[in-house]
C-alpha positions as CSV (number, residue, x, y, z in Angstrom):
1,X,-39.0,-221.8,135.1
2,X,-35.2,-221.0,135.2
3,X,-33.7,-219.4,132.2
4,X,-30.3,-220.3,130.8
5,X,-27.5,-217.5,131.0
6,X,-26.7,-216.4,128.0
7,X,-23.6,-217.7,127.7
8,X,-24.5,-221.1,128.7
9,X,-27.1,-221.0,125.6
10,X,-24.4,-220.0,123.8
11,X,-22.1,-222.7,124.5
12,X,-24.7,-225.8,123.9
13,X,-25.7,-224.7,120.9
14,X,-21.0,-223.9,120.1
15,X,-20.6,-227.6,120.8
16,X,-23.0,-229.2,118.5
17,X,-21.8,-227.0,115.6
18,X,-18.0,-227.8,116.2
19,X,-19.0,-231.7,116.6
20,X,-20.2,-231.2,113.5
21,X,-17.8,-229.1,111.9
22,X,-15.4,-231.9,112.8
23,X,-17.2,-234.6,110.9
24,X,-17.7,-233.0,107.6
25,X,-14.0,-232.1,107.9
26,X,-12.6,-235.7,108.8
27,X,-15.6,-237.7,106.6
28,X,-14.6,-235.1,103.6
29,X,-10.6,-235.9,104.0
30,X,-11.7,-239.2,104.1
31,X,-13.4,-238.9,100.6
32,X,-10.5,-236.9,99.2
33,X,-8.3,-239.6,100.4
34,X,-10.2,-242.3,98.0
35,X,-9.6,-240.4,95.0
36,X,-6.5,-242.3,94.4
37,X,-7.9,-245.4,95.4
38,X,-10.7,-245.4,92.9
39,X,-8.3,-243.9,89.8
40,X,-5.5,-247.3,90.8
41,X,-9.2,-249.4,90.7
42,X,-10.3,-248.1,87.0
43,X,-6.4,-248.6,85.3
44,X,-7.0,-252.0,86.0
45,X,-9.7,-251.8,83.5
46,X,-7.2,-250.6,80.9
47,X,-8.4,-247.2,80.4
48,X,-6.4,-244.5,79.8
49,X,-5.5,-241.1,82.1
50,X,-7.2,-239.2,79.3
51,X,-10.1,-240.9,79.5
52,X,-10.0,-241.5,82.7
53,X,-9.9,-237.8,83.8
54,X,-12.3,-236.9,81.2
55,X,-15.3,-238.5,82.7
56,X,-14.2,-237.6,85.9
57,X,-15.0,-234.1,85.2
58,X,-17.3,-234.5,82.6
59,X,-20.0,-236.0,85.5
60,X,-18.4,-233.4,88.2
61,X,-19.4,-230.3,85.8
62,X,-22.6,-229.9,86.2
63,X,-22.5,-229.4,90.0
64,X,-19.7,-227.2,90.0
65,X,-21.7,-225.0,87.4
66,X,-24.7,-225.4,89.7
67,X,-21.8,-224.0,92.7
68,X,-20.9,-221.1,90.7
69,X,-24.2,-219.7,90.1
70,X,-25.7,-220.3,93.6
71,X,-22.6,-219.1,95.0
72,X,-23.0,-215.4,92.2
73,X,-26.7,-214.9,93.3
74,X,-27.4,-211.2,93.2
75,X,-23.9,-210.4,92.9
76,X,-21.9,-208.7,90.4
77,X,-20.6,-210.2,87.1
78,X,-17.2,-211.1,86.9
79,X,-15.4,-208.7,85.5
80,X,-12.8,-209.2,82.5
81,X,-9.7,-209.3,84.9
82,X,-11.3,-212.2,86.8
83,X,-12.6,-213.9,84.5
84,X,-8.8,-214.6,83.0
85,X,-7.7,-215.1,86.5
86,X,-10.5,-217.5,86.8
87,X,-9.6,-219.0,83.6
88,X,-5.6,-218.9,84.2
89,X,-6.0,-220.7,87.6
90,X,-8.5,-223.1,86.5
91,X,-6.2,-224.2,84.4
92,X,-3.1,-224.5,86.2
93,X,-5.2,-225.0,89.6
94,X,-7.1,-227.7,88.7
95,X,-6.6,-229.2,85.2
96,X,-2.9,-229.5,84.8
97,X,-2.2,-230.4,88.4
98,X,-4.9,-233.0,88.0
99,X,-4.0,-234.0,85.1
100,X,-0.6,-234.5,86.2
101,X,-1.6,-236.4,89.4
102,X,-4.1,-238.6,87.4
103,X,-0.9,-239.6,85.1
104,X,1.6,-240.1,87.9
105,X,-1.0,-242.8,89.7
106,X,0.3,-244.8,86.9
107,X,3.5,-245.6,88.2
108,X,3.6,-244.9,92.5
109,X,1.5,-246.6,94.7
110,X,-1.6,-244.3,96.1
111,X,-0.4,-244.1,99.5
112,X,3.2,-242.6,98.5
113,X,0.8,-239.8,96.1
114,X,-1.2,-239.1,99.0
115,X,1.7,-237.8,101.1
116,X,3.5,-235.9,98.3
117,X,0.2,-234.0,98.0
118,X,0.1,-233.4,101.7
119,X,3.0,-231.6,101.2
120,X,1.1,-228.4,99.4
121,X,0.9,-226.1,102.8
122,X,5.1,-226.4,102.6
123,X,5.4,-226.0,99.1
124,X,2.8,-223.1,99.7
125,X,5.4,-221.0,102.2
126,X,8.1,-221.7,100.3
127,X,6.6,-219.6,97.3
128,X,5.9,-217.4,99.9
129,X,9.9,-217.0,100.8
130,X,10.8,-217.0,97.3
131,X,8.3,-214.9,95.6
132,X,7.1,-212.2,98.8
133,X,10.0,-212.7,101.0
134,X,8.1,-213.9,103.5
135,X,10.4,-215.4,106.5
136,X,9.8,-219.0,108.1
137,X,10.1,-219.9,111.5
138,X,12.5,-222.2,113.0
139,X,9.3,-224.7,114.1
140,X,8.1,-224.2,110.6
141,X,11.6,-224.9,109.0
142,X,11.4,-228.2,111.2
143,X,8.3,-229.6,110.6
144,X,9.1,-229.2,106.1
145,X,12.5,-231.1,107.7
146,X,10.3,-234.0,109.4
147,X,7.7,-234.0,106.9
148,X,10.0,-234.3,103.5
149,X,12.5,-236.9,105.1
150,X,9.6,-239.1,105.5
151,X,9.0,-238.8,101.7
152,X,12.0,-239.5,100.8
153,X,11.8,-242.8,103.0
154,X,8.3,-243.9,101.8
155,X,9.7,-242.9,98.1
156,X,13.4,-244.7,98.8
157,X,10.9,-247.9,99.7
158,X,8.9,-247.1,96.4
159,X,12.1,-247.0,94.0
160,X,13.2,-250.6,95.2
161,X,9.7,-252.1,94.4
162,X,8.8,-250.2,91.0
163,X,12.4,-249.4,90.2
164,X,13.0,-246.0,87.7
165,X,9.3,-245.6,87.4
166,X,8.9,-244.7,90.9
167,X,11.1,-241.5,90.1
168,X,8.8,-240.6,87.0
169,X,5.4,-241.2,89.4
170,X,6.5,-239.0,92.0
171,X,8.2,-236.2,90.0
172,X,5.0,-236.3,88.2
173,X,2.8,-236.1,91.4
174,X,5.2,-233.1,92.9
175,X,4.2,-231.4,89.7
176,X,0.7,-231.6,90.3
177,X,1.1,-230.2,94.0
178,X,3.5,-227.6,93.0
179,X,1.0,-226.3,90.5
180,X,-1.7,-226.6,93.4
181,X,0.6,-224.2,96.1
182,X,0.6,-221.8,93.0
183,X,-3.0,-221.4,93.1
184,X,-3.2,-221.2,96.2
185,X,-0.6,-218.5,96.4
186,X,-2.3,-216.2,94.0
187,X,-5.9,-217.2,94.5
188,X,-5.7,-215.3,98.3
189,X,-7.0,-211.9,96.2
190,X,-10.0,-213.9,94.5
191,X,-10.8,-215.4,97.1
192,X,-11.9,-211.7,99.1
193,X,-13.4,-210.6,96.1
194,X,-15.2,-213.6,94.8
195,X,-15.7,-215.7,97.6
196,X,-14.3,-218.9,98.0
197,X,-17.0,-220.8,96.7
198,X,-17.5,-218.9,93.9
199,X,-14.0,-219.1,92.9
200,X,-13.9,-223.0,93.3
201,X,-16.9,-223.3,91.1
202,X,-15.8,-221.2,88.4
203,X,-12.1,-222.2,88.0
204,X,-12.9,-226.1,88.7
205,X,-15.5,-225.9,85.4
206,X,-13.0,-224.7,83.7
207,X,-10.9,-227.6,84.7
208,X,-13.8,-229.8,83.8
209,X,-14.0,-228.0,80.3
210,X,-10.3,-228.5,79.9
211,X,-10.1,-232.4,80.6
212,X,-13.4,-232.8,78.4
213,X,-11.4,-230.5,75.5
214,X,-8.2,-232.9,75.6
215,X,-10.0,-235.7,74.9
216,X,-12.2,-234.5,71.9
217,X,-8.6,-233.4,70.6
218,X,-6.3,-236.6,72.1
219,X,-9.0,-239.1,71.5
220,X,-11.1,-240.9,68.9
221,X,-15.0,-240.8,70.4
222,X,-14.6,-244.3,70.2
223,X,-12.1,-244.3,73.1
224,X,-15.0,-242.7,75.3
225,X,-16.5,-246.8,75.1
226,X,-15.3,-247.8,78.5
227,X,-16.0,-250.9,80.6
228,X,-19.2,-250.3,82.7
229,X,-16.9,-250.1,85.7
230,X,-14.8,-247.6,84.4
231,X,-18.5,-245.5,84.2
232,X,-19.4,-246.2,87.8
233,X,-15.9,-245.4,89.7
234,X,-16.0,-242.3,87.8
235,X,-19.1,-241.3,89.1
236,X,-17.8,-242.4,92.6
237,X,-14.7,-240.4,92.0
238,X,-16.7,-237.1,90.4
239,X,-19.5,-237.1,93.6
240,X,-17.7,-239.0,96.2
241,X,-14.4,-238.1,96.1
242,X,-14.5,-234.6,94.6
243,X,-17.8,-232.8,94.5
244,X,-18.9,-234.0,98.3
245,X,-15.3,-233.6,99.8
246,X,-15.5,-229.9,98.7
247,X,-18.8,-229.0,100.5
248,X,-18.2,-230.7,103.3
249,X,-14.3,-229.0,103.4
250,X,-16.7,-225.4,103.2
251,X,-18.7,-226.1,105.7
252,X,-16.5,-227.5,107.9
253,X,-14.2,-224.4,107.9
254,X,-17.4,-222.5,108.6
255,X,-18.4,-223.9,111.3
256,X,-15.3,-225.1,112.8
257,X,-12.2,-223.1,111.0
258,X,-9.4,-223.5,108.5
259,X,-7.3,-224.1,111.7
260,X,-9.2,-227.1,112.8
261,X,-10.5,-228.4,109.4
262,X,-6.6,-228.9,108.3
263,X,-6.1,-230.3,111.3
264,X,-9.0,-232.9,110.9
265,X,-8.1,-233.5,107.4
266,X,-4.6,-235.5,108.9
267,X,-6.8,-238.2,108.4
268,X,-6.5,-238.4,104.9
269,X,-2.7,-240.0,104.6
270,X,-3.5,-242.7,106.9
271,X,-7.3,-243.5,105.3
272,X,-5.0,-243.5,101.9
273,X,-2.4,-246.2,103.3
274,X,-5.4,-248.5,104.8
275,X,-7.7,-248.4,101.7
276,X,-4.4,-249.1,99.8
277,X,-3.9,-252.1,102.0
278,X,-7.1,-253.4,102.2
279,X,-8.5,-252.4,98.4
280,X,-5.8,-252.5,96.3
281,X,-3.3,-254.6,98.3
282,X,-0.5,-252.2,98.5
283,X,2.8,-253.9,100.6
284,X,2.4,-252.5,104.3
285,X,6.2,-252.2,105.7
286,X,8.1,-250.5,108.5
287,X,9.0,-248.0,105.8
288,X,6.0,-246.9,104.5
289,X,4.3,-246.6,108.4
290,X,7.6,-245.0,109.5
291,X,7.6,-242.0,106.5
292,X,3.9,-241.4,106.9
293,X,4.1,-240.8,110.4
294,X,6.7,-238.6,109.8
295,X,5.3,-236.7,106.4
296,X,1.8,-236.3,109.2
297,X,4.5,-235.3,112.1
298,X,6.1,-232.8,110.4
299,X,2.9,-231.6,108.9
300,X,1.6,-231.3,112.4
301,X,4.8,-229.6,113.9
302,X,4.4,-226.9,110.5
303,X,0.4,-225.8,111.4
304,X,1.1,-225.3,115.0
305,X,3.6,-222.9,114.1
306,X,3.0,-219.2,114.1
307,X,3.6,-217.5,110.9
């Protein structure tokens, strides 16, 4: 019987693992993407962002308490110092930039939030340059040139349909991926101490602990009465569009890289505009096709760069 060079063996079993890799990443920016889609679907149900954002993470909690542990299995305790880093970027990370998002859905359509968030990798080098001195390339300078003129088309578009509270929805949303770069940025020690999963885990619970803590403070309990529908596209949101996205983002970079995986996930603008369309009836134009494929252009142009 003939036997299969090594490198051949090699190689069948590379291409099943990377056609893998590829679908978690592109079915989990595809979840991500819906986030927005099923937060525009419970407003209609007159709940508030509070609320809202409450249950979210009140039904994601117990997994990402689940990730945390599995994740710390016969390792070390967390120390004091990262335990308030934990804490600190939990806070700003996840809750506030959520938050924020979560409010600024309000008043800008979901395809138009979609691509301000896709603008976290610029907003993550240009904390870079301001805060490390860290230089940017001229194909990098170019693609945050592509990619925020197109923003400023889909957002010129928005202002002429929701008038001033266009400007309030997306200053809001640019808030909330601001505050996201900054974790990033200062999550990159964490993240080779802890472990990337760990550090998820542990700073999103305190997120969810957050969100749960402003409403017992902001709220009545009777606010917590909610349509039935309210109930089920929050559990959509919590397992479909948040807790699911973020294993399947893991193991896609395992299996397949962060280079690929953010590559994959330029899905996730375009699935946003479509189920925007089709779900919620959003207004398809010129404009709004012609500054997402620029925003996704530009976004392009800025990975294929070397730092």
């Amino acid at each position: 019987m003939a036997q299969v060079p090594a490198g051949a063996a090699r190689t069948q079993l590379a291409h099943p693992r990377r056609a893998t890799g590829l679908s978690l990443a592109i079915v989990g920016a595809i979840a991500f993407s819906g986030k927005a889609i099923i937060i525009k679907l419970a407003y209609r149900y007159g709940v508030d962002s509070v609320t809202l954002i409450m249950y979210r993470m009140l039904f994601a909690l117990p997994f990402f308490l689940a990730m945390a542990w599995w994740s710390g299995r016969g390792k070390p305790a967390l120390q004091a110092r990262d335990l308030l880093a934990v804490t600190l970027l939990g806070i700003s990370g996840y809750y506030l930039s959520s938050f924020l998002d979560f409010l600024g859905l309000l008043y800008i359509s979901a395809s138009l939030e979609r691509l301000i968030l896709y603008l976290s990798p610029t907003m993550v080098m240009l904390l870079g340059l301001a805060l490390y001195k860290r230089s940017i390339s001229r194909a990098q300078a170019l693609g945050m040139a592509v990619s925020y003129s197109g923003i400023v088309l889909v957002f010129v578009h928005e202002i002429a349909l929701q008038g001033s509270d266009a400007v309030l929805g997306a200053a809001l949303v640019f808030a909330s991926a601001l505050l996201y770069a900054i974790y990033l940025v200062y999550s990159g020690e964490l993240v080779q101490r802890l472990g990337s999963l760990r550090l998820v885990g542990w700073a999103t619970s305190v997120a969810c602990f957050c969100c749960i803590a402003q409403f017992a403070l902001l709220r009545p309990l009777a606010a917590a009465q909610v349509a039935p529908e309210v109930l089920g596209l929050s559990l959509i949101n919590s397992l479909v569009c948040t807790v699911a996205p973020v294993l399947m983002i893991m193991m896609a970079v395992e299996r397949i890289g962060p280079g690929a995986t953010s590559q994959a996930g330029m899905i996730g603008p375009i699935a946003t505009l479509l189920m925007g369309v089709l779900i919620l009836d959003e207004p398809f134009t010129i404009w709004v096709l012609a500054g997402a494929s620029l925003v996704i252009a530009g976004i392009y142009i800025f990975s294929r760069s070397k730092a």
